[in-house]
C-alpha positions as CSV (number, residue, x, y, z in Angstrom):
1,X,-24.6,18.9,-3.6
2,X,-22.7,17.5,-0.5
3,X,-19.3,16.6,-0.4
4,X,-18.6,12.7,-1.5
5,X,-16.1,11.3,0.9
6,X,-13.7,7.9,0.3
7,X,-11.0,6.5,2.4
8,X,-7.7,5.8,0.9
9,X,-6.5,2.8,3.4
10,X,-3.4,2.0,3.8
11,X,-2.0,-1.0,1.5
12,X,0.6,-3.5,3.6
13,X,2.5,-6.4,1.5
14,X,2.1,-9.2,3.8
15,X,4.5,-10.9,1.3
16,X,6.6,-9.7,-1.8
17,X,8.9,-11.7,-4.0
18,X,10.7,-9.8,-6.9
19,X,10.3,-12.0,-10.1
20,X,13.0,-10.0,-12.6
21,X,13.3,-6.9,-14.3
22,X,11.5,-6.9,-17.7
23,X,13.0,-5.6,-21.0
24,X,11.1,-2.4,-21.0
25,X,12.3,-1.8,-17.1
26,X,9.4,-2.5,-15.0
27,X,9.7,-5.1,-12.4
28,X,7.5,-8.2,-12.0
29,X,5.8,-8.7,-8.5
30,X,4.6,-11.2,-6.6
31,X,2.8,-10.3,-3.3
32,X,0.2,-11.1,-1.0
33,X,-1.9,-7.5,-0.1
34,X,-3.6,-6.5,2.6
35,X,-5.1,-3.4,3.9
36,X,-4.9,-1.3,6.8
37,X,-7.8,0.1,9.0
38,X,-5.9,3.7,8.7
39,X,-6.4,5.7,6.3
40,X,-6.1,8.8,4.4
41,X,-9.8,10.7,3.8
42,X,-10.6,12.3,0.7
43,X,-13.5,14.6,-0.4
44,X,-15.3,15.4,-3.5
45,X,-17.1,18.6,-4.1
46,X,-18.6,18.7,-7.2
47,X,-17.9,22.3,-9.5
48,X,-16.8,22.9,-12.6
49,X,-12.9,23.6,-12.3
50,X,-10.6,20.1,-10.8
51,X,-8.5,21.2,-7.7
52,X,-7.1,19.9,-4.4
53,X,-6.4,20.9,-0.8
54,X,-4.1,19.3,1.0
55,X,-5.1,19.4,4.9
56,X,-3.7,17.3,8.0
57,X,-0.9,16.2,9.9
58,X,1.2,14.9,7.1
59,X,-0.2,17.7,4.3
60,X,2.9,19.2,3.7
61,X,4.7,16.0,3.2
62,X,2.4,15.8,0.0
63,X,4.8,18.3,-2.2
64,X,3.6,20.0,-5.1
65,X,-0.3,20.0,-5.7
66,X,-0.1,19.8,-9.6
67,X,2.5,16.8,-8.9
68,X,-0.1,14.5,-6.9
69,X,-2.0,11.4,-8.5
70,X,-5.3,12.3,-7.1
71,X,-5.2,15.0,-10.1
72,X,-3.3,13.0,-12.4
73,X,-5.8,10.3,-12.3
74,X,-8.6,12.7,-12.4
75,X,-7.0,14.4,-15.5
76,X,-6.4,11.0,-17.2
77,X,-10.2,9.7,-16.6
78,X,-11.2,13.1,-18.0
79,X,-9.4,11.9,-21.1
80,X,-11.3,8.7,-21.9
81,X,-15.2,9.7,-20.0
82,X,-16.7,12.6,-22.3
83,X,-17.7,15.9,-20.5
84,X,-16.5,14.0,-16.9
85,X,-17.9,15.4,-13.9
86,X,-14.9,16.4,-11.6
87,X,-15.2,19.5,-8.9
88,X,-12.7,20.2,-5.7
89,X,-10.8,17.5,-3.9
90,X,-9.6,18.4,-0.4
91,X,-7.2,15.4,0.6
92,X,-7.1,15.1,5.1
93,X,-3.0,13.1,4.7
94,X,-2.8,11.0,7.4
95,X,-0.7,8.5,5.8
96,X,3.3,8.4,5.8
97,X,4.5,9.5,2.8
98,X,6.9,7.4,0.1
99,X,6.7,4.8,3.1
100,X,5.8,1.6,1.4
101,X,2.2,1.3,2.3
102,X,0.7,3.2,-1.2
103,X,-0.4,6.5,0.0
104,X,-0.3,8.5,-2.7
105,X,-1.8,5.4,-4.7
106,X,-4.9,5.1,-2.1
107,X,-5.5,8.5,-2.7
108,X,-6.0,8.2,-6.2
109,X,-8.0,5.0,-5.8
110,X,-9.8,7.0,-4.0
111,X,-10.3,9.6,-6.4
112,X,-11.6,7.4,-9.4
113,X,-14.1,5.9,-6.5
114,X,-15.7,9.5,-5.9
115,X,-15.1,10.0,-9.6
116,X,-17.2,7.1,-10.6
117,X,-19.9,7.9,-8.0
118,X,-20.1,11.2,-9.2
119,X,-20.8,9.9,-13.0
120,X,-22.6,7.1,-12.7
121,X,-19.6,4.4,-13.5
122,X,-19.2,0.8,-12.3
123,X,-16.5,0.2,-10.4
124,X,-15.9,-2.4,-12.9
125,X,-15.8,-0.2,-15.8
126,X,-12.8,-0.8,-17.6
127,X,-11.9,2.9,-18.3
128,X,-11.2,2.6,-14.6
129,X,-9.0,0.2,-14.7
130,X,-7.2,1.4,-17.4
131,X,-6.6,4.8,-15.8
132,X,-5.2,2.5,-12.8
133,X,-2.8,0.8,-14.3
134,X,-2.0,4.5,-16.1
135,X,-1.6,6.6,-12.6
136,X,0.9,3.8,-10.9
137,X,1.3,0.6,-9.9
138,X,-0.3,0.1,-7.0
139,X,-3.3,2.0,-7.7
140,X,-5.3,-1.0,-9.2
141,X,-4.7,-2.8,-5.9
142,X,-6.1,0.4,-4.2
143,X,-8.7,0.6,-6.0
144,X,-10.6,-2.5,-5.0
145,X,-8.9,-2.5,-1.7
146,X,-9.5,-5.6,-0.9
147,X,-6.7,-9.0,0.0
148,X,-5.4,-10.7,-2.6
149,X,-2.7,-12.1,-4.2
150,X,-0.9,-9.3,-6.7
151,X,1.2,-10.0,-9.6
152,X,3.0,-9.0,-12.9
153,X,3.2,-4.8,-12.4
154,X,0.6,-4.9,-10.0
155,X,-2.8,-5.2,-12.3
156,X,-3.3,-8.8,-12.3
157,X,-4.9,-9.7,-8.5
158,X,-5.9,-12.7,-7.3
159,X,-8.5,-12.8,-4.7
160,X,-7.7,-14.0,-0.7
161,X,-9.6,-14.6,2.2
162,X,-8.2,-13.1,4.9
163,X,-9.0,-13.0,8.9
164,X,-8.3,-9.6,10.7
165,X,-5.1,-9.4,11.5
166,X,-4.0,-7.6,14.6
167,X,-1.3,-5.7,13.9
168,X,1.5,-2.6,14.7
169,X,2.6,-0.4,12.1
170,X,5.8,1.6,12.5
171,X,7.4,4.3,10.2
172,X,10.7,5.6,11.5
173,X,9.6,9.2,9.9
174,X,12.4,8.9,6.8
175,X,11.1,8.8,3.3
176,X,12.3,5.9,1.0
177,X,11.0,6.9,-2.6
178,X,10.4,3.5,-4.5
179,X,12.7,3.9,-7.1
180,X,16.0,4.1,-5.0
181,X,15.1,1.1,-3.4
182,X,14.7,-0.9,-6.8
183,X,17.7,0.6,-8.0
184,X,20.0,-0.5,-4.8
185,X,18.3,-3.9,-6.3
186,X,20.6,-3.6,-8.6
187,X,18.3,-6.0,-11.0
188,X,19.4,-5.5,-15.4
189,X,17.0,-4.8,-18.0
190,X,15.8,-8.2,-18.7
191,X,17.0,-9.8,-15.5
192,X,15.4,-12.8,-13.5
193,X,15.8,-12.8,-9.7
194,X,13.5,-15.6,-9.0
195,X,14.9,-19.3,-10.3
196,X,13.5,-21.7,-11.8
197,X,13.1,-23.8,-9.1
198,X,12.1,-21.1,-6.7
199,X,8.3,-21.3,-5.6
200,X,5.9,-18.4,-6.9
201,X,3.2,-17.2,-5.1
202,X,0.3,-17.8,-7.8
203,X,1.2,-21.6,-7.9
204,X,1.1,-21.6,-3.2
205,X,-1.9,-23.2,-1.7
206,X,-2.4,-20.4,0.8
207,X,-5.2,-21.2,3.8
208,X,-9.0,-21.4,3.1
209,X,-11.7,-19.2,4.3
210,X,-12.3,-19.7,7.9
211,X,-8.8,-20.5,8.4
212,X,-6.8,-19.1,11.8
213,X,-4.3,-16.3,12.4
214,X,-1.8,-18.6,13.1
215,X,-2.2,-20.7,10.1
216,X,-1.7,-17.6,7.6
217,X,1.5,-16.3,9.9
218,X,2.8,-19.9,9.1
219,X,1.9,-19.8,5.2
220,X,3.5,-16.2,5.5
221,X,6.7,-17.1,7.3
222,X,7.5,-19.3,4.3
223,X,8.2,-15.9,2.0
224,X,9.9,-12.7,2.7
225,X,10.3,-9.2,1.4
226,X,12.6,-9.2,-1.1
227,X,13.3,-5.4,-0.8
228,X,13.6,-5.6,2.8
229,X,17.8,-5.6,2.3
230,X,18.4,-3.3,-0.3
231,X,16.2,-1.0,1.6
232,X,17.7,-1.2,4.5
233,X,21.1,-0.5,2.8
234,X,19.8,2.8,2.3
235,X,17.9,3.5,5.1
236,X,19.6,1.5,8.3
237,X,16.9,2.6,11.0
238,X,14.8,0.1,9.9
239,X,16.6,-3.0,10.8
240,X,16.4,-1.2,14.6
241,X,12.1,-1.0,13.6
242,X,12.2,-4.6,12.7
243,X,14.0,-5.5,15.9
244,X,11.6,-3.3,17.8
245,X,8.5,-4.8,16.3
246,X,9.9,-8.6,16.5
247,X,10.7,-8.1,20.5
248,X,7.1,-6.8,21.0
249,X,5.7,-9.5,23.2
250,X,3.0,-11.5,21.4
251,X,4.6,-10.6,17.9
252,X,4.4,-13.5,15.6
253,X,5.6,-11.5,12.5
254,X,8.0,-8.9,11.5
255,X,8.0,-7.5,7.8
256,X,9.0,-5.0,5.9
257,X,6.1,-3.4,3.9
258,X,6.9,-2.6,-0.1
259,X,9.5,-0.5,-0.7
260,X,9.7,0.3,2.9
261,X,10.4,2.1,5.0
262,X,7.3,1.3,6.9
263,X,7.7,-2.1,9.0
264,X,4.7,-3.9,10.6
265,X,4.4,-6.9,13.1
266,X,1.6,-9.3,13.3
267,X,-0.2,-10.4,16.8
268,X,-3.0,-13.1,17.7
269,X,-5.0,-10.6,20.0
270,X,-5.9,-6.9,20.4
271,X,-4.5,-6.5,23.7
272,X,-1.0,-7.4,22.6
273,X,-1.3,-5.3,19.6
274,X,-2.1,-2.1,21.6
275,X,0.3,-2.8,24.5
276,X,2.9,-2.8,22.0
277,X,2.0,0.1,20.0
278,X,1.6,2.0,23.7
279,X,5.2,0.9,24.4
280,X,6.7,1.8,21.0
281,X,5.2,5.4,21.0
282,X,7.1,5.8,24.4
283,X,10.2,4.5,23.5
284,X,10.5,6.1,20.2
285,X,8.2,9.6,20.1
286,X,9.5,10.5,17.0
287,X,8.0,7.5,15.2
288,X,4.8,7.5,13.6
289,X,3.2,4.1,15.1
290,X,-0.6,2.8,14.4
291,X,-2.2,-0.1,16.3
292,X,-4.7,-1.5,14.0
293,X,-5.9,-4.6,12.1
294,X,-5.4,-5.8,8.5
295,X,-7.5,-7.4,5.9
C-alpha cells in the first residue's frame, strides 16, 4: 500500500485573551485561530510495528523520537480502537519548534488524520476527539484545522469565516517552551485574569462571511495577546520582530502568536506581503521568515 500523506499547518492566534488559571492548573483561553499555508508533511506507511523518522530542515529540533506526539497520539488511539491499524510515520519538520504556532500539535493532528484513513474512522468520531484533547491542547484545533473561535483548554471551537489573509511570519530562531511563558504569567491556582466587566470573545460579534480584510484587522485590533509581555520578558528579541513586522510597509497588524516566540504581521495585498518578507530575510538571515496567507 502507498504511503498516506497529511499536512500539519501551521496554527496562528489571530487573538488570545487569558481567562484565569483553573483549580486543577490549566488555563482557560480565549482565541480566535487561524491557519497557515506552511506546513509540516507527514507520511503513513502502513506495517505492523508504529515508528517515526524525523527528516528536514528543522528534524533535529524535534528531540527525542519516543518523546514526540505523533506517537503519543498514535499509542493513545491504539488504546481505545481494537487491533488499530498503525505502520511507519516519517515526519518532513518544516515548522519552528516550541514557537507558538502548534507544531508538534499539527503533527499529531495529522497523525490521527492518516490514522483514521487508514481504519476507516470519521473524522468526527469521538474516540478522536478524545485522544485530542488527551495528546495536548492545541491538538483538537489541529485537528480540524479550520478558523474559529477556541475556548476553555482549547476543545471547545467555535466556527469563523475568514478571508485569506496575507501575511509574514517571523521566528527569531529561539525556542520559547509554553510552559515558561505561562509561568512568567505568574497567574495562582484558581486565579481570574479577565474581569468581570472585561469583554470575552464568545459573547464579540466578529464580521460575517463575505466580510473584508480590513474589517476583521479592525474587529482584531480590539484584542491582544495576552502572553505577548510575559513572553517577551523572557525572550526580548521579539519586541525587535514586532517592531520589524509593524514597520513593514503595508502592515496593518502586528501580533504575537501563542506562547510565542513566533510573531506575524497582517497585509491587504500579496505584493506587500512578499516585499516584506524579501526585505526581512535580508535584514535578518538568521531568522526563519514565511510569506504566506492565513485562514
Amino acid at each position: 500500500m502507498p504511503a498516506l500523506i497529511e499536512n500539519g499547518r501551521a496554527k496562528v492566534n489571530l487573538t488570545l485573551r487569558v481567562v484565569g488559571r483553573r483549580v486543577d492548573g490549566y488555563h482557560d483561553l480565549e482565541s480566535v485561530v487561524a491557519f497557515a499555508d506552511c506546513a509540516d508533511r507527514l507520511a503513513l506507511v502502513p506495517g505492523a510495528e508504529l515508528g517515526l523518522t524525523t527528516t528536514g530542515p528543522l528534524a533535529q529540533a524535534c528531540g527525542d523520537i519516543s518523546d514526540n506526539l505523533v506517537l503519543k497520539a498514535a499509542r493513545l488511539l491504539g488504546e481505545r480502537v481494537p487491533d488499530l491499524k498503525c505502520g511507519e510515520f516519517t515526519l518532513d519538520k518544516i515548522l519552528p519548534v516550541a514557537a507558538g504556532i502548534g507544531g508538534g500539535s499539527a503533527d499529531a493532528a495529522a497523525a490521527l488524520r492518516l490514522l483514521a484513513l487508514l481504519n476507516g474512522l470519521a473524522l468526527d468520531d469521538a474516540r478522536l476527539a478524545e485522544v485530542a484533547r488527551w495528546t495536548g491542547a492545541d491538538v483538537p484545533v489541529c485537528l480540524a484545522s479550520r478558523a474559529c473561535v477556541m475556548t476553555g483548554v482549547g476543545a471547545t471551537l467555535q466556527p469563523l469565516s475568514l478571508p485569506l489573509l496575507p501575511c509574514v511570519m517571523v521566528n527569531p530562531r529561539v525556542p520559547l517552551p509554553t510552559r515558561d511563558v505561562f509561568d512568567a504569567l505568574g497567574l495562582r491556582n484558581g486565579e481570574l485574569l479577565v474581569g468581570a466587566t472585561d469583554i470575552l470573545l464568545q459573547d464579540r460579534s466578529w464580521p460575517k462571511a463575505g466580510a473584508s480584510i480590513a474589517e476583521w484587522i479592525d474587529a482584531f485590533e480590539e484584542v491582544g495577546n495576552d502572553l505577548e509581555k510575559p513572553a517577551m520578558c523572557i525572550q526580548p528579541v521579539i519586541g525587535e520582530v514586532l517592531s520589524v513586522l509593524g514597520a513593514a510597509g503595508g502592515a496593518r497588524l502586528a501580533r504575537m502568536s501563542g506562547s510565542g516566540a513566533t510573531c506575524f504581521a497582517i497585509f491587504e495585498n500579496g505584493a506587500d506581503t512578499q516585499a516584506a518578507a524579501e526585505k526581512i530575510r535580508r535584514d535578518h538571515p538568521g531568522w526563519w521568515v514565511h510569506a504566506g496567507s492565513l485562514s
